[in-house]
matplotlib code that plots the C-alpha trace (Angstrom):
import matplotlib.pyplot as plt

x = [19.3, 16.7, 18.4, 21.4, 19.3, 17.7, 21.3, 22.5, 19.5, 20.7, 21.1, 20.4, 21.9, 19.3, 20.8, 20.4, 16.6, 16.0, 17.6, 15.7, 12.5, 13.1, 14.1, 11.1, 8.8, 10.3, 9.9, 6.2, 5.8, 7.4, 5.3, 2.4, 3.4, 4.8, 1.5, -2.3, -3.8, -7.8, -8.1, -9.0, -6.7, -8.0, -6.8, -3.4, -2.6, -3.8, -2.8, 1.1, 1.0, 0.0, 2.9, 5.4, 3.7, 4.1, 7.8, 9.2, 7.9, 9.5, 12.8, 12.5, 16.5, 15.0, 13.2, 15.9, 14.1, 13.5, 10.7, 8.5, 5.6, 4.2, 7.0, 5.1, 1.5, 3.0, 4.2, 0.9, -1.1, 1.5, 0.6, -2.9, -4.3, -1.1, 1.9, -0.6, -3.6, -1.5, 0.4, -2.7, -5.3, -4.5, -4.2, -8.3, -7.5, -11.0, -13.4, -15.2, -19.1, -20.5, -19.2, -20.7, -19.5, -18.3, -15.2, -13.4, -15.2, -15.3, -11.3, -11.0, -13.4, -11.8, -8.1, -8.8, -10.4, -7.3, -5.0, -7.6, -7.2, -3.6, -3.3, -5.5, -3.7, -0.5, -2.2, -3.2, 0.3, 2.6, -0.3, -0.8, 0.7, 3.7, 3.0, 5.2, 8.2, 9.7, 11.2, 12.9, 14.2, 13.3, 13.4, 14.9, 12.8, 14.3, 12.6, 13.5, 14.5, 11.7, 9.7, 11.8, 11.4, 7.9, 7.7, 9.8, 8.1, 4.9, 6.3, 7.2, 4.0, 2.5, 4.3, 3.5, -0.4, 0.1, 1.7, -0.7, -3.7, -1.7, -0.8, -4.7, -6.1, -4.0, -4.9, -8.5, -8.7, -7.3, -3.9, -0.2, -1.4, -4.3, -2.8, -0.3, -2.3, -5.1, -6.1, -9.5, -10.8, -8.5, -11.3, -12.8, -9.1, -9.8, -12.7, -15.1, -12.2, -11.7, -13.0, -11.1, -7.4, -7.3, -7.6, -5.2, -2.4, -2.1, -0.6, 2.4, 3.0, 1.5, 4.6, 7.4, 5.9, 6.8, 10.1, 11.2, 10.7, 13.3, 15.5, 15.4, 18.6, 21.0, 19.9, 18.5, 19.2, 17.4, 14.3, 14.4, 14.6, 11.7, 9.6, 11.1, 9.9, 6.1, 6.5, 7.2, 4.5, 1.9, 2.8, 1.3, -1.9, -1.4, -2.1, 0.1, -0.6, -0.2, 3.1, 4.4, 3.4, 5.4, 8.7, 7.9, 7.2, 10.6, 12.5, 10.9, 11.5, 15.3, 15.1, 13.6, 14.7, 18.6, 20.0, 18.1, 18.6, 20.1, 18.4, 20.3, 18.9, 15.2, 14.8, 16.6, 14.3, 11.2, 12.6, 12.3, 8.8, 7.4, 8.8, 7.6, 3.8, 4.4, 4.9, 2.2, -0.3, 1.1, 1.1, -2.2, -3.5, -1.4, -3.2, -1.9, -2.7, -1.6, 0.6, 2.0, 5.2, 5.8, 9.0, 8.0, 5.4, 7.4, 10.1, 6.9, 7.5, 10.3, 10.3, 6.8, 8.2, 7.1, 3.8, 3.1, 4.5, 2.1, -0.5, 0.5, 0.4, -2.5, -4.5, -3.0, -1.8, -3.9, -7.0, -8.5, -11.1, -12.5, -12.9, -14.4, -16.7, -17.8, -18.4, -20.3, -22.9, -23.0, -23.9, -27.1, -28.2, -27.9, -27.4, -24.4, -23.8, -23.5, -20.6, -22.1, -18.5, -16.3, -18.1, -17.5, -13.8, -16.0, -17.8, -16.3, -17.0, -20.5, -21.0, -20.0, -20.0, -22.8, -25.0, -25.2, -26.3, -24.4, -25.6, -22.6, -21.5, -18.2, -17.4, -15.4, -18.0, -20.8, -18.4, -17.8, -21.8, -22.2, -19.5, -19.8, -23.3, -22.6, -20.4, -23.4, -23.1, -19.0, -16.5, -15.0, -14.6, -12.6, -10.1, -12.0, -9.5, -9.2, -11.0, -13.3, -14.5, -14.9, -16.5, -19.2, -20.1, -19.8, -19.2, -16.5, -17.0, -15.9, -12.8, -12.1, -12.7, -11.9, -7.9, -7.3, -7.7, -6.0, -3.0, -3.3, -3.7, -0.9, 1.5, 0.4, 1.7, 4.9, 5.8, 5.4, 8.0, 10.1, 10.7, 11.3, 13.9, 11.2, 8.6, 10.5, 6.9, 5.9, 7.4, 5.3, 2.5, 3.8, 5.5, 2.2, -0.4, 1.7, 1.5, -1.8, -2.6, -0.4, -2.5, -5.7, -4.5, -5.1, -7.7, -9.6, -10.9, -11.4, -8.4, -8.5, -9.8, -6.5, -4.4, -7.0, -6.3, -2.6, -3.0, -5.4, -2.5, -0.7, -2.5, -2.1, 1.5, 1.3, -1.0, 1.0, 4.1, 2.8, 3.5, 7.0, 8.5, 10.6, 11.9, 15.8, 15.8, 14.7, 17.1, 16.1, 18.7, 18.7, 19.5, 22.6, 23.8, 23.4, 25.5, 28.2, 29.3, 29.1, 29.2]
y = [20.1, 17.7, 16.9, 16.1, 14.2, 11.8, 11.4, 10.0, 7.5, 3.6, 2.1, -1.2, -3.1, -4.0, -7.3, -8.0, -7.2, -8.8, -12.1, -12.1, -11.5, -14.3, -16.8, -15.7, -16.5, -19.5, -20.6, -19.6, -22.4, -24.5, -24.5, -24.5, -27.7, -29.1, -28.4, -29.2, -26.2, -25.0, -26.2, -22.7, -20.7, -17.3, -18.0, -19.3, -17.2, -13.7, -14.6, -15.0, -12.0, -10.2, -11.9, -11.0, -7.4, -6.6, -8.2, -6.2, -3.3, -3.9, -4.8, -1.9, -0.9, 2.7, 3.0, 3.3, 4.7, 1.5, 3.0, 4.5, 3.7, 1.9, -0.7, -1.2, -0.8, -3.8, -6.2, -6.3, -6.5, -9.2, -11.3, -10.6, -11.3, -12.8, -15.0, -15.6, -17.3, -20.1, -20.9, -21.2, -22.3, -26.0, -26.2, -25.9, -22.0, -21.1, -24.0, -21.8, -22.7, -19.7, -19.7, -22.9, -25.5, -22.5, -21.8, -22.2, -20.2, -17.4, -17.9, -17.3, -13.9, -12.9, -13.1, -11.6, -8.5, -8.2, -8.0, -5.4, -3.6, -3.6, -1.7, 0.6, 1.2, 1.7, 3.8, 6.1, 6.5, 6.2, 8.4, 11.5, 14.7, 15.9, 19.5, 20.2, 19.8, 22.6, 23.0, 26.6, 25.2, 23.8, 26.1, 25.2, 26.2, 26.4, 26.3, 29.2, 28.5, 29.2, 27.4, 24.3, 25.5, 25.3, 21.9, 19.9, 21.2, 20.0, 16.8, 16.1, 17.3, 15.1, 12.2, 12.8, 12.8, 9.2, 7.9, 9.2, 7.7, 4.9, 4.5, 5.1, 2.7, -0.5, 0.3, 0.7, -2.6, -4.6, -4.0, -5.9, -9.0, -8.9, -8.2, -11.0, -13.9, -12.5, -15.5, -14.3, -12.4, -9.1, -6.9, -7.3, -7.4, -3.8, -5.0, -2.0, 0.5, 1.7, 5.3, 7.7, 6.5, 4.0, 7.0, 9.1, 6.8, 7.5, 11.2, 8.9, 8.3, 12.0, 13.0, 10.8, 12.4, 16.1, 15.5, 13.1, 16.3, 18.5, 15.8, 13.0, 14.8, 14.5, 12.2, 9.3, 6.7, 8.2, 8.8, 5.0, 4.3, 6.4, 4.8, 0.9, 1.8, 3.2, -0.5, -2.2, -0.3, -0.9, -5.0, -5.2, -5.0, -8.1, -5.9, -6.3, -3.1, -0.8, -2.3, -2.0, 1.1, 3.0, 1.2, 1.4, 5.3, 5.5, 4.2, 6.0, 9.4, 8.5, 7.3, 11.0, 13.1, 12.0, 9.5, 6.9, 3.6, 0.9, -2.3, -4.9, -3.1, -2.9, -6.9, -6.8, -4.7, -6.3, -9.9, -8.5, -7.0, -10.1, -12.4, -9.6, -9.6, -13.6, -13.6, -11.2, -13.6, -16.5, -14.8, -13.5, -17.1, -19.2, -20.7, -18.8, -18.6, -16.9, -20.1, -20.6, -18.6, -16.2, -17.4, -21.2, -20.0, -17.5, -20.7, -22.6, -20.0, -20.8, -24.8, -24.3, -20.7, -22.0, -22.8, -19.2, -17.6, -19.6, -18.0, -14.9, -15.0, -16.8, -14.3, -11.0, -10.8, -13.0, -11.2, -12.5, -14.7, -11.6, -10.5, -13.8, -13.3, -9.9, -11.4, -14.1, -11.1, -9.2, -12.4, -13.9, -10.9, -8.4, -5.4, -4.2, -1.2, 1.6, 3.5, 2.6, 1.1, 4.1, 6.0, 3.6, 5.3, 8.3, 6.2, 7.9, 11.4, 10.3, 8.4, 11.4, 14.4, 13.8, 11.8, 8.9, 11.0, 8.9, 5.5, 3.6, -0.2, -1.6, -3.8, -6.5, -7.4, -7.5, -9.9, -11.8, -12.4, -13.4, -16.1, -16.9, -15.7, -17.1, -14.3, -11.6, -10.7, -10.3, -7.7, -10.0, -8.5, -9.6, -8.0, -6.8, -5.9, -2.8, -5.1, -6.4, -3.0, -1.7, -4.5, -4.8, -0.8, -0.2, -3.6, -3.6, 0.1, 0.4, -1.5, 0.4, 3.9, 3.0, 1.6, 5.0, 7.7, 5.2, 5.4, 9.6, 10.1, 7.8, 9.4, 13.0, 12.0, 10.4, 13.8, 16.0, 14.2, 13.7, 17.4, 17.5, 20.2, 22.4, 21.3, 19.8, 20.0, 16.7, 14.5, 15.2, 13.5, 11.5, 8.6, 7.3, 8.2, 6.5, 3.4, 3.3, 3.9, 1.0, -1.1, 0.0, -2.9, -5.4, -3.5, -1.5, 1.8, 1.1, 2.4, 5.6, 7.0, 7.2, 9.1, 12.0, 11.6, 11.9, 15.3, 17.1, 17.7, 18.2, 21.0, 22.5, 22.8, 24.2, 26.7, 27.5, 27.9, 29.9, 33.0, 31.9, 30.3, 32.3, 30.9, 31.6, 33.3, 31.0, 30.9, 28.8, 25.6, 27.3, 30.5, 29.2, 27.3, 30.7, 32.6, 29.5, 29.7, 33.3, 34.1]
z = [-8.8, -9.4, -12.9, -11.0, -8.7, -11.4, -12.9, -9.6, -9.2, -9.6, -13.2, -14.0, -16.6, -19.3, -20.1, -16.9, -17.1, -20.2, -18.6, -15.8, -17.1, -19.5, -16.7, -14.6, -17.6, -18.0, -14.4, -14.9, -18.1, -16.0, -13.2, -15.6, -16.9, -13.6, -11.5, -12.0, -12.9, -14.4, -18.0, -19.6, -22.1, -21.1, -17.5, -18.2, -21.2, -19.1, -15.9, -17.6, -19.5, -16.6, -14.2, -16.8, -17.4, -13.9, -13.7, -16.3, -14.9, -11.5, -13.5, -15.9, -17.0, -18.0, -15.0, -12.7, -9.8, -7.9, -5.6, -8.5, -7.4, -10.5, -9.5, -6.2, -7.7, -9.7, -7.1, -5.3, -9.2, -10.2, -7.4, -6.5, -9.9, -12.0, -10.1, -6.9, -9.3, -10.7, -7.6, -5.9, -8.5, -8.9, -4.9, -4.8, -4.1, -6.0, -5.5, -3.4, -2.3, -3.3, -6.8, -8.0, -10.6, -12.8, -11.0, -13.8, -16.4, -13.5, -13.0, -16.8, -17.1, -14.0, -15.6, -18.9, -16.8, -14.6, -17.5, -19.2, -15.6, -15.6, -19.2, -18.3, -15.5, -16.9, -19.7, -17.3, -15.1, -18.4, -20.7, -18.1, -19.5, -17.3, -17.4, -14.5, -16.2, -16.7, -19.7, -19.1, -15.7, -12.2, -8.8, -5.5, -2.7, 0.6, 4.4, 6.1, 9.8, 11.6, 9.4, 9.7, 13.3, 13.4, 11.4, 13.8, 17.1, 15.6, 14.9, 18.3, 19.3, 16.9, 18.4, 21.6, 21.1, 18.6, 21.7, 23.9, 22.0, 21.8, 25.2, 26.3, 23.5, 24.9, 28.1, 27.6, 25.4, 28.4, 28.9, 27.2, 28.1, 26.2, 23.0, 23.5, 24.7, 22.1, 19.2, 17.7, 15.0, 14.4, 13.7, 17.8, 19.3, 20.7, 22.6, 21.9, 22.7, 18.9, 18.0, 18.2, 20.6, 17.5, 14.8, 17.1, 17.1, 13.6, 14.9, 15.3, 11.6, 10.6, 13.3, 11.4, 8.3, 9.5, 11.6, 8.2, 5.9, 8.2, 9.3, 7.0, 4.5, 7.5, 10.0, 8.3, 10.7, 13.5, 11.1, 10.2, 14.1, 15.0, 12.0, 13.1, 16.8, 15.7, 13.6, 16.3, 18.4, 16.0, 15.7, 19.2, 17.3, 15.2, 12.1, 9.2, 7.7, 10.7, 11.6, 7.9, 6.7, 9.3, 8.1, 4.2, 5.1, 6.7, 3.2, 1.1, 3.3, 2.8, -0.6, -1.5, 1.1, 1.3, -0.9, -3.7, -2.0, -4.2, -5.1, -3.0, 0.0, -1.0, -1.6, 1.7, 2.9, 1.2, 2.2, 5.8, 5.5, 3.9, 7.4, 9.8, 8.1, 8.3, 11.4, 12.5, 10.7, 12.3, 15.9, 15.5, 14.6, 17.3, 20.2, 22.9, 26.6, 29.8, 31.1, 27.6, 27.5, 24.6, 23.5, 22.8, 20.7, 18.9, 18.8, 16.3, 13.7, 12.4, 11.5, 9.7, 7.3, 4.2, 5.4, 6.6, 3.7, 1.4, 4.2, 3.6, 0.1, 0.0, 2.5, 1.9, -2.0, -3.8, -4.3, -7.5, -4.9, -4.0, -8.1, -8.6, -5.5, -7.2, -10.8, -9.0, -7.3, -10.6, -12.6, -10.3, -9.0, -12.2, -10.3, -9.1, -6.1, -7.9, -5.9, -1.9, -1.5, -3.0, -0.1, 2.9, 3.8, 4.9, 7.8, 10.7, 9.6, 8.7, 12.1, 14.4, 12.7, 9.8, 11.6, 9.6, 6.4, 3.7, 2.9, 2.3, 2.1, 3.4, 0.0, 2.6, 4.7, 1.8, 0.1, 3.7, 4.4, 0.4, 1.1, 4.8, 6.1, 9.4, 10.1, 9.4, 13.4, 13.5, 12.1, 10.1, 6.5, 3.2, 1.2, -1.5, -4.2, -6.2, -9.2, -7.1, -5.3, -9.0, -10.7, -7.6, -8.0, -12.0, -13.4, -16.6, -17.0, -13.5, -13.8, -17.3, -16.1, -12.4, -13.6, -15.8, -12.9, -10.6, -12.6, -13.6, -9.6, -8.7, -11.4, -10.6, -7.2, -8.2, -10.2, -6.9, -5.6, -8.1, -7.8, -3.6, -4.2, -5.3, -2.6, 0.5, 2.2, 0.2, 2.4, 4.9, 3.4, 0.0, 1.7, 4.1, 1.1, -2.1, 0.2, 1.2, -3.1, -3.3, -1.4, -2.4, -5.4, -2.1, 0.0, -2.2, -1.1, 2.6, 4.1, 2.3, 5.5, 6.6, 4.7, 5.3, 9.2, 8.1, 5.9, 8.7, 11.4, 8.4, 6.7, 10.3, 9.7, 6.1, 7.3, 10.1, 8.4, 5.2, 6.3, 7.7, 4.9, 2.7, 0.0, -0.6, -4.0, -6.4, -9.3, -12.4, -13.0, -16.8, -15.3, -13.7, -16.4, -18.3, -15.2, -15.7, -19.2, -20.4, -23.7]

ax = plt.figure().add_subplot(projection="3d")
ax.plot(x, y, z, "-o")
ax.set_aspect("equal")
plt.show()
């Protein structure tokens, strides 16, 4: 089944590929020619190689499943630390205070280390040795009813206790109106109320997870409705990540669990996300008050697009400021963190259940106070970038050693569910955890807390269901072809 699967994913034509990668590196000369940009060779010549690196890999003809993950590990490289760099560089993007008068020569280290990065990235993921294919056949496991049963009445259960949470945390942070009329800093929007109703309205997505993995193969419409509605939910809190990930989670359920989608409706897709986390940033930002009617200022958006998509590149895909920022630390201070930040993800179970026994350092807001110390007393806190997070903790050995497991563990995952046939139970967890990996490219290891609030209600399920699922007899694909054709 799951050859049959992988013979019905979407083709591309190579000459296609091969055309479009060529006009996409010449529109990158051009602009290089066309636009002021740093004079350093390092910096134009890596950050290139690693725009068309990452291109060609989104492109890839013999690649043909168009939600690999590497393909979506390479969108958010390709424009945090190749494509995003010269669009931005010669707008001032990088004359930043706190790196002094050697932007430039930090702009060209900091390039050459992302395209080192990205190859030992893809030597990991390409490099990692696919033991689990089987080469005397691949099994077919098959829910029994009751566990099916048991999956689905735990995701509605699941559901109902997100929307609770969710329900309780809007109240307690001051009702709709708060949220809407809200213009601040995102980190305080809450108002104190965070803890746990924040943490338990991530039940919602650990519910789509489990009634996705039962339903997903015959109802996918529903399943993309449920995941648009938690979207739409989360959006109330200005966040561009909370009110994405439940819609990316809902196509990539459907592109494993019932039919690959085809390309044409994943840029439609992906044009879509990038307006909705547009507008998020723009709504978040826009003076609003309580006699100012929602609708005129949801009426500004439009005239002014191209300005917010520059914002959104600029503020949520370009990351090599926050590389820069950590070469900047490493270079005056000659010490780097030594893994604090790798352990920051774990703050909440530290704060109430270990008693504040880790010492740990949140690599955003180190970076924040290093560049604006004026924000020391608010929540305000940086991107820090997968490169930057690594660089700050292990300097090049970090980034080196960092980029290879990055891509095994990504890979690894991406071969589970490859083979859904033989482990429908991956669903459950794959779609919400490849994403946030994804974005760890962005983000670095901070929201890695996340996933692991995802997989407890889930390992509740598994463990619930283990003595309940049966497989149906699990014939080897081999076997059958043996049964087929006798001799």
């Amino acid at each position: 089944m799951v050859a049959t699967r992988m013979q019905q994913e979407q083709s591309h034509s190579p000459l296609l590929a091969i055309i479009s990668s060529a006009l996409f590196l010449i529109f990158i000369i051009w602009w290089i020619q066309s636009s002021i940009q740093p004079d350093d060779f390092s910096y134009l010549f890596c950050t290139t190689a690693t725009s068309a690196i990452c291109f060609f890999i989104i492109v890839n003809p013999w690649k043909p499943d168009t939600l690999e993950p590497i393909k979506l590990i390479a969108f958010f490289y390709g424009m945090s630390f190749g494509l995003g760099p010269l669009l931005l560089a010669g707008e001032g993007g990088y004359q930043i205070p706190y790196l002094g008068g050697g932007w430039v020569r930090l702009l060209g280290e900091g390039s050459l280390w992302g395209l080192i990065g990205l190859c030992c990235l893809l030597v990991g993921y390409y490099s990692y040795p696919i033991l689990s294919r089987n080469r005397g056949g691949t099994t077919s496991s098959v829910l029994s009813r009751g566990a099916r049963k048991t999956v689905s009445i735990f995701g509605v259960a699941l559901l109902a206790i997100g929307a609770a949470s969710y329900l309780l945390l809007v109240h307690q942070a001051g009702g709709l109106g708060h949220f809407i009329t809200y213009s601040s800093g995102r980190a305080d929007i809450f108002s104190g109320a965070f803890g746990g109703f924040y943490f338990g309205t991530f039940f919602l997505i650990s519910g789509l997870g489990a009634i996705s993995c039962i339903h997903v193969k015959k109802h996918p419409l529903i399943i993309m409705g449920i995941a648009v509605i938690i979207g739409g939910a989360y959006s109330l809190f200005q966040g561009r990540e909370e009110a994405i990930a439940p819609i990316i989670c809902g196509i990539i359920s459907i592109h494993y669990g019932h039919r690959r989608l085809k390309t044409r409706w994943l840029i439609i897709a992906g044009a879509i996300i990038i307006l909705l986390a547009s507008f998020i940033g723009y709504f978040r930002s826009a003076e609003k008050s309580e006699g100012q009617k929602t609708d005129v200022v949801i009426g500004n958006f439009g005239p002014k697009l191209q300005i917010h998509l520059r914002k959104t590149l600029s503020q949520n895909l370009e990351q090599m400021d926050a590389f820069l920022i950590a070469l900047r630390y490493v270079e005056t201070s000659h010490r780097t963190l030594g893994g604090d930040t790798l352990l920051a993800w774990l703050e909440p179970i530290d704060r109430h259940i270990l008693g504040n026994m880790i010492d740990s350092v949140k690599a955003g807001r180190f970076m924040t106070i290093l560049v604006m110390p004026e924000h020391r007393w608010s929540n305000t806190a940086l991107s820090p970038s997968i490169l930057g997070e690594l660089y700050l903790n292990f300097s090049h050995q970090g980034i080196v050693v960092g980029l290879l497991l990055y891509g095994v563990i990504v890979r690894w995952l991406y071969e589970k569910v490859s083979r859904v046939d033989s482990n429908p139970l991956i669903l459950m967890v794959y779609p919400y955890t490849i994403w946030i990996l994804s974005k760890t490219v962005i983000d670095g290891s901070g929201l890695l807390f996340r996933p692991f609030i995802i997989a407890l209600p889930i390992l509740v399920i598994s463990l619930a269901i283990a003595g309940k699922s049966s497989s149906q007899p699990q014939i080897s694909t081999s076997r059958l072809v043996e049964e087929g054709n006798p001799q």
